[in-house]
C-alpha positions in Angstrom: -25.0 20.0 -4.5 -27.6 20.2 -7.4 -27.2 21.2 -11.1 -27.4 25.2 -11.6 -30.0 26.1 -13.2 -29.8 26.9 -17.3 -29.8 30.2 -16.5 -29.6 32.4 -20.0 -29.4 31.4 -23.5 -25.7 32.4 -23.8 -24.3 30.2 -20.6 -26.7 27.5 -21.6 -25.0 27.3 -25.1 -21.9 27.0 -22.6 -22.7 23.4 -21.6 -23.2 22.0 -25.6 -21.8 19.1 -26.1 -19.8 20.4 -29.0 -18.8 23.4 -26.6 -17.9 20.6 -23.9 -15.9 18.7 -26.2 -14.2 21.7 -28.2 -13.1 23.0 -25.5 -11.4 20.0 -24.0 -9.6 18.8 -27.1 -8.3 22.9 -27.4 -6.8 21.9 -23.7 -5.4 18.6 -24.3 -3.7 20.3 -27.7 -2.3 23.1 -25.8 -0.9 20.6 -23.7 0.3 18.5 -26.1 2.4 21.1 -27.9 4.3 22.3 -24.2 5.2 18.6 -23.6 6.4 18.3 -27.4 8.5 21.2 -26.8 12.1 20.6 -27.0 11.4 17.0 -25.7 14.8 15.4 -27.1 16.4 17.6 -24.0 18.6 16.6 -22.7 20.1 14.3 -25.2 20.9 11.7 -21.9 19.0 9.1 -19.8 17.2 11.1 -17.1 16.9 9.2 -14.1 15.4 5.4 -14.2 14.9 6.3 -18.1 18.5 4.1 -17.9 15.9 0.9 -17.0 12.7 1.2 -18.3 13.8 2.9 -22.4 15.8 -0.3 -22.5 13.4 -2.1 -21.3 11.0 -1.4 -23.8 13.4 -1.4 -26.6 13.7 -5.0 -25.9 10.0 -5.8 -25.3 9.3 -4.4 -29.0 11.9 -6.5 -30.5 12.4 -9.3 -28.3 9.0 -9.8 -26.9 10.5 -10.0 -23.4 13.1 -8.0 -21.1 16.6 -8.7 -22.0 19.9 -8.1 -20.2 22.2 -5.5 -21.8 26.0 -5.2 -22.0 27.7 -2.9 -19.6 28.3 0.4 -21.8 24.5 0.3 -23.8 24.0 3.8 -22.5 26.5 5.1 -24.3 26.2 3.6 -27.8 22.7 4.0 -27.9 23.1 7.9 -27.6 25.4 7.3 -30.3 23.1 6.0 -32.5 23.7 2.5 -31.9 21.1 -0.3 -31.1 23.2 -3.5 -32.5 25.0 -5.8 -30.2 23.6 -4.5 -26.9 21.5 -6.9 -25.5 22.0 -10.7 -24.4 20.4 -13.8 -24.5 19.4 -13.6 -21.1 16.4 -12.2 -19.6 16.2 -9.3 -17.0 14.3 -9.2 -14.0 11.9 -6.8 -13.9 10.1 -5.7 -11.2 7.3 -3.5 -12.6 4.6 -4.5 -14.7 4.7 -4.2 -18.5 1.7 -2.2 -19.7 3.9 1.1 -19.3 7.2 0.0 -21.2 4.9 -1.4 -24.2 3.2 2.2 -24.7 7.5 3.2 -24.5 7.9 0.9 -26.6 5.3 1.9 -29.4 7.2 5.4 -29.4 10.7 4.2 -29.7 9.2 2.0 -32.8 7.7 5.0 -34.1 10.3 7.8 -33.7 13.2 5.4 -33.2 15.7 4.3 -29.9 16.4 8.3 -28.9 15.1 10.3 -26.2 12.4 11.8 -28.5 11.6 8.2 -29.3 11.2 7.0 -25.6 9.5 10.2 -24.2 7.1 10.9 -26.8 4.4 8.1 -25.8 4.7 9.9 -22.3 4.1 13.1 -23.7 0.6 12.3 -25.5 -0.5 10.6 -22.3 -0.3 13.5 -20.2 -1.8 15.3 -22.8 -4.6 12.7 -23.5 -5.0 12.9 -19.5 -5.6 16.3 -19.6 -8.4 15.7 -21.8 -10.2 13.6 -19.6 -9.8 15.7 -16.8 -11.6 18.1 -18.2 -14.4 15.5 -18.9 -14.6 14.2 -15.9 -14.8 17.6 -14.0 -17.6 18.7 -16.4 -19.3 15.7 -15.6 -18.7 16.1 -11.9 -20.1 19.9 -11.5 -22.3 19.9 -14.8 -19.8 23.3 -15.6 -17.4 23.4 -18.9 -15.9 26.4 -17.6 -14.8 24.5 -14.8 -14.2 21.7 -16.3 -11.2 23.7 -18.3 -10.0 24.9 -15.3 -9.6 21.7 -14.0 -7.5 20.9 -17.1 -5.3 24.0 -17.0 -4.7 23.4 -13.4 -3.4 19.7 -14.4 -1.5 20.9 -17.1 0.5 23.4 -15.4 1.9 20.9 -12.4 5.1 20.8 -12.6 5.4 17.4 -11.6 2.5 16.4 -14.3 4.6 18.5 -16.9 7.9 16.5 -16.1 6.7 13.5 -16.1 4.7 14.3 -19.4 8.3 14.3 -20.7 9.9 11.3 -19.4 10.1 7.7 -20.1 9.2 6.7 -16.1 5.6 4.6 -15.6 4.5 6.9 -13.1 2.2 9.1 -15.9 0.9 6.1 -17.3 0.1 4.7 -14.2 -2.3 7.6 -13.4 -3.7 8.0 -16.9 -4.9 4.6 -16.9 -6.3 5.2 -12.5 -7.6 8.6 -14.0 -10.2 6.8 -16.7 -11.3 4.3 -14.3 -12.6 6.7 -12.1 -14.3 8.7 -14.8 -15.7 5.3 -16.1 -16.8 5.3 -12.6 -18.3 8.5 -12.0 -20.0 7.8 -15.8 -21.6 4.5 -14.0 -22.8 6.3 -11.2 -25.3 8.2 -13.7 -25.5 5.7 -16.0 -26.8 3.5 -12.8 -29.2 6.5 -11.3 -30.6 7.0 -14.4 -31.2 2.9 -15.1 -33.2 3.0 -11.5 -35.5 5.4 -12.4 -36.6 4.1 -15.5 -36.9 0.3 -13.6 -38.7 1.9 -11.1 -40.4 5.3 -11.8 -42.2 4.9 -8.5 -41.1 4.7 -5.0 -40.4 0.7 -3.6 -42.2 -0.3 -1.4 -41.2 -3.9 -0.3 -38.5 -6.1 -1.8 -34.7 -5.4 -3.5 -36.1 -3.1 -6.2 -34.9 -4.0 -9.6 -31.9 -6.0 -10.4 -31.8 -7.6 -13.2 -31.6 -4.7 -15.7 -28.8 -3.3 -13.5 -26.5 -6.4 -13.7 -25.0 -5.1 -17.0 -23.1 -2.1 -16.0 -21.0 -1.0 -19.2 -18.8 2.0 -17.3 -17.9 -0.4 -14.9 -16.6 -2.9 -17.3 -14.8 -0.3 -19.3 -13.6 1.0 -15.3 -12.1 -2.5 -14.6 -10.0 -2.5 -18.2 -8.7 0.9 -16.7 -7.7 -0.3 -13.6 -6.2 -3.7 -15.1 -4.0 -1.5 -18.1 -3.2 0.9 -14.5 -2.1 -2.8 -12.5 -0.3 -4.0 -15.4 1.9 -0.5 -15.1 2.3 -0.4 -11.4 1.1 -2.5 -8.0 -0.3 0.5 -6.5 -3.1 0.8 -8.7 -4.5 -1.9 -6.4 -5.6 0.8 -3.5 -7.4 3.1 -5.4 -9.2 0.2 -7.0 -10.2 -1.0 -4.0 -11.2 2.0 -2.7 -13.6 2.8 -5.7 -15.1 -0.2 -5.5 -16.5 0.3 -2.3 -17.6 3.8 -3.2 -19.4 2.3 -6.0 -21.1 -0.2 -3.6 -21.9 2.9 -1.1 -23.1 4.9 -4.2 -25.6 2.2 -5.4 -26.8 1.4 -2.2 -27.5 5.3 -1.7 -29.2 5.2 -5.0 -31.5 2.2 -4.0 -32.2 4.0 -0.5 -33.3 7.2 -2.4 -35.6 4.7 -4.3 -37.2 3.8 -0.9 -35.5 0.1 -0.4 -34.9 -0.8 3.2 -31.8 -1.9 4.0 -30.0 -1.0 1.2 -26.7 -1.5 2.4 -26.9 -5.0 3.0 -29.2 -5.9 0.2 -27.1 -3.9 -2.4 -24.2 -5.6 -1.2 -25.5 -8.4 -2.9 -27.4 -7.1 -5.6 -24.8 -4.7 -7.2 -22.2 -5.6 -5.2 -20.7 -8.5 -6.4 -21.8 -7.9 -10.0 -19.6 -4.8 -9.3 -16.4 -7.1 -7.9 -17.2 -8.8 -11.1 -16.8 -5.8 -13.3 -14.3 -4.3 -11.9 -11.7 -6.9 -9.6 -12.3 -9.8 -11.8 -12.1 -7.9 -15.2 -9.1 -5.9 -14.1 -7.3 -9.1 -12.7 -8.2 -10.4 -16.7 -6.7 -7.4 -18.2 -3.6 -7.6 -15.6 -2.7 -11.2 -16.7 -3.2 -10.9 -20.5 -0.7 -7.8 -20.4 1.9 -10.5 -19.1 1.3 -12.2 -22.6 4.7 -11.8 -24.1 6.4 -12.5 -20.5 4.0 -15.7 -20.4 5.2 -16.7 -23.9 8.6 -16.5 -23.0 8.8 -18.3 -19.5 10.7 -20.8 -20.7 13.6 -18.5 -21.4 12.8 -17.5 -17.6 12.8 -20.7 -15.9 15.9 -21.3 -17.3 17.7 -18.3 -16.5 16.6 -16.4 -13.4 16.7 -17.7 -9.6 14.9 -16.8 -7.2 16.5 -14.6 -5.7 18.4 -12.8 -8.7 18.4 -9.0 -8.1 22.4 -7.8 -8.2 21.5 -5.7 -11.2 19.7 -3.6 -8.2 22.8 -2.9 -6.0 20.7 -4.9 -3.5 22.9 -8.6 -2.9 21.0 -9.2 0.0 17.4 -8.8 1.8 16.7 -7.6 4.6 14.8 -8.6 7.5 11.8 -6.4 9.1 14.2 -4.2 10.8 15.6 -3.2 7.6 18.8 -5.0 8.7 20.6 -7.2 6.3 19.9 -10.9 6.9 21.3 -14.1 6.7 19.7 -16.0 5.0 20.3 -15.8 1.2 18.7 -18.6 -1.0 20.3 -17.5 -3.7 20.3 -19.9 -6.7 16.4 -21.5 -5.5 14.6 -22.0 -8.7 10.9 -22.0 -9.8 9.0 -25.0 -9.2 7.7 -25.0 -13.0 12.0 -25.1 -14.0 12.6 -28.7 -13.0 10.0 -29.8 -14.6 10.1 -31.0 -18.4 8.7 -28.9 -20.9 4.5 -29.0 -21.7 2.7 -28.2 -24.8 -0.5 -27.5 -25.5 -2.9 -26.0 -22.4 -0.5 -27.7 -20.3 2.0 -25.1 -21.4 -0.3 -22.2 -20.7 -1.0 -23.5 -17.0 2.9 -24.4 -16.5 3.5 -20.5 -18.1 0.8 -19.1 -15.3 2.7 -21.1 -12.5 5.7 -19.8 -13.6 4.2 -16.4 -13.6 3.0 -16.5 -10.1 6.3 -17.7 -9.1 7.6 -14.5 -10.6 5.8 -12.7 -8.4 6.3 -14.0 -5.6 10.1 -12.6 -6.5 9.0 -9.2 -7.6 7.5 -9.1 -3.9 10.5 -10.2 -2.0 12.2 -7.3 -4.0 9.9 -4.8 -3.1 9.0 -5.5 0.7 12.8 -7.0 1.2 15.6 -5.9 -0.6 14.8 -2.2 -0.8 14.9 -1.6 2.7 18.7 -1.3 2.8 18.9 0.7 0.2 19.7 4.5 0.0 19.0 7.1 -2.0 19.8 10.9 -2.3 16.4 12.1 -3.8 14.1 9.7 -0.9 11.5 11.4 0.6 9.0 10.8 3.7 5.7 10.5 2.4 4.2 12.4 5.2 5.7 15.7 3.6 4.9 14.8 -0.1 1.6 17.1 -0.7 3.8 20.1 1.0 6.6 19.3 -2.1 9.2 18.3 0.8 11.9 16.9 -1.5 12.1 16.9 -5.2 13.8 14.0 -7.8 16.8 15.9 -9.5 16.5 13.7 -12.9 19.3 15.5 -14.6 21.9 18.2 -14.5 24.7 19.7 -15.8 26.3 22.2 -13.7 29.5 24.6 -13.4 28.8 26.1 -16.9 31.7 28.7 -17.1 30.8 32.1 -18.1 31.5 32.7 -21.5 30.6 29.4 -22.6 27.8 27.6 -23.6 25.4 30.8 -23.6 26.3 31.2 -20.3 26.2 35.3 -19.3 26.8 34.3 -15.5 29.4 37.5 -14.0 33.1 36.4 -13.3 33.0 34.2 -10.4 29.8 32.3 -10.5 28.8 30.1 -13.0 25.6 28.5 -14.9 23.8 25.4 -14.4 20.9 22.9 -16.5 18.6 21.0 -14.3 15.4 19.1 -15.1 14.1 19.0 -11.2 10.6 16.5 -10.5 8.6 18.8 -8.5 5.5 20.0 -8.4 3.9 23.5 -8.6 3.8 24.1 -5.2 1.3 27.1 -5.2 -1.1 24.4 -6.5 -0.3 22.0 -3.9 0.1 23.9 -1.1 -3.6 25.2 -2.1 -4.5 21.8 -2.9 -4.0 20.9 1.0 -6.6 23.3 1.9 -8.9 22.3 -1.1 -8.7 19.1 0.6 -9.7 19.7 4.0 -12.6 21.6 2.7 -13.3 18.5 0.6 -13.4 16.3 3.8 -15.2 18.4 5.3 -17.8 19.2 2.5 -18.2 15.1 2.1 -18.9 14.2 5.7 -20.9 18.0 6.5 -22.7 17.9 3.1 -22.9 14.6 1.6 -21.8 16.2 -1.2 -20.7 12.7 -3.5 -18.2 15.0 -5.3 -16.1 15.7 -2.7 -15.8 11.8 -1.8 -14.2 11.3 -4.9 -11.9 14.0 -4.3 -11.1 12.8 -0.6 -11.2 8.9 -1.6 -9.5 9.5 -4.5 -5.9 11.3 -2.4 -6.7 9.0 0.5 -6.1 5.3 -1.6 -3.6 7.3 -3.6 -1.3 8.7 -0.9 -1.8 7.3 2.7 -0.8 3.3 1.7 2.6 5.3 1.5 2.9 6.2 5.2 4.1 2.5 5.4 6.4 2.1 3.5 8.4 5.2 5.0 11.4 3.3 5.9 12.9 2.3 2.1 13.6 4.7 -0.7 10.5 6.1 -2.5 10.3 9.6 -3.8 8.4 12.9 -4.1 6.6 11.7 -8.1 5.1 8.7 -6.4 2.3 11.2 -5.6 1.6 12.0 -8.7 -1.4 9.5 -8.8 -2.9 11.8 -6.0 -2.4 14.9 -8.2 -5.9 14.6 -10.2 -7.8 14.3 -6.9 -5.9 17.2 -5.6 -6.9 19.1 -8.5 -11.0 18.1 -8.5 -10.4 19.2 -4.5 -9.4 22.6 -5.9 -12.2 23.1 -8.4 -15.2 22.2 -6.2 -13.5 24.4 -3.9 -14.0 27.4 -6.7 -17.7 26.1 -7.4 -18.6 26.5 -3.9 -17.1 30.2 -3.8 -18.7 31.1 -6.9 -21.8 29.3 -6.1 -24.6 27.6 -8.0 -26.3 30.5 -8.9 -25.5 32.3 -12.4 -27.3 35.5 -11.7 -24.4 38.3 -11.2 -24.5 38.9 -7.5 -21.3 40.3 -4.9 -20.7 36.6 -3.6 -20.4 35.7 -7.7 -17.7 38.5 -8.2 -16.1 37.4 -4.9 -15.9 34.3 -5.9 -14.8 34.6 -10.2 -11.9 36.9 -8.7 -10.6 34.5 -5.9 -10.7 31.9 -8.6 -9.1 33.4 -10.7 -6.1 34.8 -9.1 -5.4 31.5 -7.8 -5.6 29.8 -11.3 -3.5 33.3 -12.5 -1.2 32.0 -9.4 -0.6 28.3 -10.3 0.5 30.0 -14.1 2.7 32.4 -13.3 4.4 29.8 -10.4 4.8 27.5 -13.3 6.3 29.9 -15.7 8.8 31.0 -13.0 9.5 27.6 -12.4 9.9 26.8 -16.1 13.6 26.2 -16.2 14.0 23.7 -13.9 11.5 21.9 -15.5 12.7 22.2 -19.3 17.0 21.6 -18.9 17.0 25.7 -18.9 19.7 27.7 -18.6 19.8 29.6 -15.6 23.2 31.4 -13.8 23.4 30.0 -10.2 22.0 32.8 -8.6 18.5 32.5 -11.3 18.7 28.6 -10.1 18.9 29.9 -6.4 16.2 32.3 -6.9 13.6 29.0 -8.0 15.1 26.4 -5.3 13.2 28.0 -2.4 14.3 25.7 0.5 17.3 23.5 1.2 15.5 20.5 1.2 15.1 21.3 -2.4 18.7 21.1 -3.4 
């Protein structure tokens, strides 16, 4: 779709850069100050806060992942952050990027749940913020651009997580800003083309040497490393966008008048690309296992192979998800029988060791989990319809009188923070999606690839791994692409004309009743995501299918 035109003086003063930018900081602030709200509620260890708060207390004073004594849960509500962890190191099996930015807010604030969810909090805030860029940048539109924002910011599952210390919001942060470094490249590289070659070509590659130094893209692949180093699964949508980017430039080169661009940009931008963004990503991946790496030795020493009782999972499990027979518990590491190195021979014996470690982490996760059970598991075929949310904390059977509770003799009231998203704007979102499909193959329209690419690498790799425990907030990392589905959806009903016409109307008022839809479903479902107090027929009222208890 092309640019609108300026149109008059007033909507041209809409797309300032000052405008553009004031607005989106006003957006990121107001979300800022909902997720600040209240955030030491509850006063307790929501979910797998119990892992990864610990986990980072221990990386910002131990430089690596400790073990901790049986009741640490406990005394560090009490106030207590002395005596609680061991000598020994912990396996892990996520990344680190994620429990360092924990980290930096439990330093800051101090070991409470303030202090663990506050680096969460400005996150999701700083990721509305570059929604709203990036959907400016996509439809040349600030108003839309601040829808965009306001749609992300009133998610419910974008809001919980906001307020949690799990990876999953820094995992899309990070996945977010490499595909707005991306779609920055993509003009960055069309405009580059044109000044190399003003006129059409009409025999050879076209130019390639000024476009071997692509500065988005390098900034995309730190993204996508800082996303890898939080979570594995940044790996698909990384993948993904770098063919898009290939596909993109080769279009680019095609409109320039090269002949088979495919194949010749394949090589020309291309690999530069896998360069940019796989090579500097792996870089960025490895260096945020620097305090790991400089603890291996501690590692080597301590962990087998096969260590992962702290898990409730003794024992893998073969393909059929039965549990198998052959345990090598107590296999070491290679690098542990062998005699301490210094120098770069420690840094290549750390990096073997490191590799080694993975090689464990992906036993655990395509092995061991398969046995396991959970109440809150979900099939990933039903996530975008909100088929079962994460319960990360509750209180229950309040008795009237107590408490606040004004629940009528009989009943009683309940607190529950409950993972789910706002299901008017994914339920939407489904349709915005289809359209978006449809839009991108019918059209061409380069948008509404990002949108579809974008839920596609972020949500289908999960169809296989629908027999072991993963839940509903996995999706998350689709919700952005969900939400530039929903806005291209509202440019194409307003259209690309700014002259007041009946399809404009038509189009403003559809818009906005569904944004005025996603608020108002968010304020209903406020209580369950903010520890409210609600009497059990309130709760019953928000928990609209049984699936949902």
């Amino acid at each position: 779709m092309r640019t609108p035109p300026a149109g008059p003086a007033s909507l041209r003063r809409l797309e300032d850069p000052v405008v553009g930018w004031t607005a989106a900081i006003g957006v990121a602030l107001l979300a800022l100050v909902l997720r600040l709200w209240n955030l030491g509620e509850p006063k307790q260890f929501q979910f797998d806060e119990t892992y990864y708060a610990k986990d980072a207390w221990s990386l910002a004073n131990h430089g690596y992942v400790r073990e901790y004594v049986e009741d640490a849960n406990d005394s560090i509500l009490a106030g207590t952050t002395d005596g609680l962890w061991e000598s020994e190191p912990s396996m892990i099996v996520h990344p680190e990027v994620g429990k360092w930015l924990i980290a930096l807010g439990e330093r800051l604030f101090g070991m409470d749940p303030f202090g663990w969810r506050v680096a969460s909090a400005v996150v999701g805030a700083l990721m509305v913020l570059v929604m709203v860029r990036l959907v400016r940048r996509m439809t040349r539109s600030t108003l839309l651009g601040v829808v965009g924002g306001l749609l992300l910011m009133f998610d419910g599952l974008h809001f919980v997580l906001s307020r949690l210390a799990l990876l999953d919001i820094f995992l899309a942060f990070f996945t977010l800003c490499a595909v707005a470094c991306i779609v920055a490249d993509r003009d960055w590289y069309r405009a580059r083309l044109a000044a190399l070659a003003p006129d059409p070509v009409t025999s050879g590659w076209g130019p390639v040497r000024g476009l071997l130094w692509r500065p988005w893209l390098l900034a995309a692949g730190v993204c996508f490393g800082l996303a890898l180093g939080t979570k594995w699964t940044a790996a698909y949508p990384l993948a993904a966008f770098g063919l898009l980017v290939w596909a993109w430039s080769a279009g680019a080169r095609r409109a320039r008048g090269v002949r088979q661009p495919v194949l010749r940009s394949a090589v020309v931008d291309g690999l530069p690309a896998f360069g940019w963004l796989v090579v500097v990503a792996l870089a960025v991946y490895v260096a945020s296992w620097t305090g790991w790496l400089v603890h291996a030795a501690e590692y080597e020493k301590s962990l087998s192979s096969t260590q992962y009782t702290q898990f409730e999972a003794e024992r893998p499990c073969d393909a059929d998800g039965n549990e198998a027979n052959d345990d090598d518990s107590g296999a070491r590491w290679p690098t542990a029988a062998e005699p301490d190195a210094s120098g770069p021979g420690e840094v290549v014996q750390s990096l073997r060791s490191l590799w080694s470690y993975h090689q464990d982490l992906f036993t655990f996760h395509t092995h061991y989990l398969n046995c396991s059970e959970h109440t809150y598991a979900s099939q990933p075929s039903g996530w975008l319809l909100m088929n079962r949310p994460v319960g990360v904390a509750a209180d229950t059977k309040i008795e009237p009188g107590t408490r606040g509770c004004d629940a009528p003799e009989g009943s009683d009231c309940l607190r529950q923070v409950l993972l789910i998203g706002t299901p008017v704007l994914w339920w939407g979102g489904i349709v915005a999606l289809v359209l978006a499909l449809v839009t991108w193959v019918g059209a061409r329209d380069w948008r509404a690839g990002v949108a579809v690419v974008g839920a596609a690498s972020t949500w289908l790799p999960w169809l296989q791994y629908d027999d072991r425990p993963i839940f509903l907030f996995y999706v998350s990392l689709t919700l952005p692409f969900v939400v530039i589905a929903i806005v291209l959806a509202m440019g194409r009903l307003i259209g690309p004309s700014r002259v007041p016409s009946r399809r404009r109307t038509v189009g403003v008022v559809l818009s906005g009743s569904f944004l005025v839809l996603v608020l108002l479903n968010f304020a209903w479902f406020w209580p369950i995501f903010t520890n409210g107090l609600l009497t059990h027929a309130e709760w019953l009222d928000r928990i609209w299918f049984e699936r949902w208890i």
